[in-house]
C-alpha positions in Angstrom: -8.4 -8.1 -9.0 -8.6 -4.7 -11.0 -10.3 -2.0 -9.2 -12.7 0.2 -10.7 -12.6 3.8 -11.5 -14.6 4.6 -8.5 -12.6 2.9 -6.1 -9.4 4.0 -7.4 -11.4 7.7 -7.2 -12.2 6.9 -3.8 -8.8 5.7 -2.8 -7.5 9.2 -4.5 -9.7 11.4 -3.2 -9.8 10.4 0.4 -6.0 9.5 0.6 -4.1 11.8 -2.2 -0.4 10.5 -1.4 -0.7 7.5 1.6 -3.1 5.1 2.5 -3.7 3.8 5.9 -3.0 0.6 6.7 -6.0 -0.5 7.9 -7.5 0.4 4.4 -4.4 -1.2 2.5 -4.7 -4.3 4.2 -8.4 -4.7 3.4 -7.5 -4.5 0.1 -4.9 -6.5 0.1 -6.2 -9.3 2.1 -4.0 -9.3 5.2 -3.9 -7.6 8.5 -2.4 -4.2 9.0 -0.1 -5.7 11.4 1.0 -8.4 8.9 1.7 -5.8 5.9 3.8 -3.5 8.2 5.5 -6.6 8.6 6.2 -7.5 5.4 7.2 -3.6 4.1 9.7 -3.4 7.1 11.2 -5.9 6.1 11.3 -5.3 2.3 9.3 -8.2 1.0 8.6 -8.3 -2.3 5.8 -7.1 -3.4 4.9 -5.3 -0.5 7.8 -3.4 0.2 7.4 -1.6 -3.7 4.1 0.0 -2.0 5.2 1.9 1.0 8.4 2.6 3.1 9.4 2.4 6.6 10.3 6.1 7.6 10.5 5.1 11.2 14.2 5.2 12.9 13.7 3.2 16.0 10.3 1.8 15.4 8.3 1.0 12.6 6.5 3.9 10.9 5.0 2.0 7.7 3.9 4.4 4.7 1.6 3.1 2.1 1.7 5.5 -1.3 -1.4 5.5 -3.1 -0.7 5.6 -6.1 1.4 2.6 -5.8 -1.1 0.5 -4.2 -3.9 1.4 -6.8 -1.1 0.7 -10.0 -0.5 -3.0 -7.8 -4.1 -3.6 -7.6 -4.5 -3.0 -11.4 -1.7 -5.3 -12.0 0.8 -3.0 -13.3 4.5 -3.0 -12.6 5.9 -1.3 -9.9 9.7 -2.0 -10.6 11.4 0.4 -13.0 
């Protein structure tokens, strides 16, 4: 499940602090709709890789860096 260094510089490059959730999800393996879903609601793991900013709505945030440290299997609780 690792990604490789050219993904992850990818990932970096075209999205320096927050990822789309269309391109989260892909990696990930659910649908965009399903992991603003599970971050509102503060699932674990998902919720450790974004944030809901939104007030009245949903307004899901994926941080980059987070999402490339889950993919590589580190821990994102400290």
């Amino acid at each position: 499940m690792p990604v490789d260094n050219k993904a992850t510089n990818k990932l970096r490059r075209e999205y320096p602090n927050f990822t789309p959730l269309k391109v989260a999800s892909e990696l990930l393996g659910v649908s965009p709709r399903q992991l603003s879903k599970l971050v509102a609601e503060g699932r674990k793991p998902f919720c450790l890789l974004g944030a809901n900013i939104g007030t009245r709505q949903w307004y899901i945030r994926i941080y980059t860096e987070r999402l490339i440290a889950y993919l590589n299997g580190n821990s994102l609780e400290d």
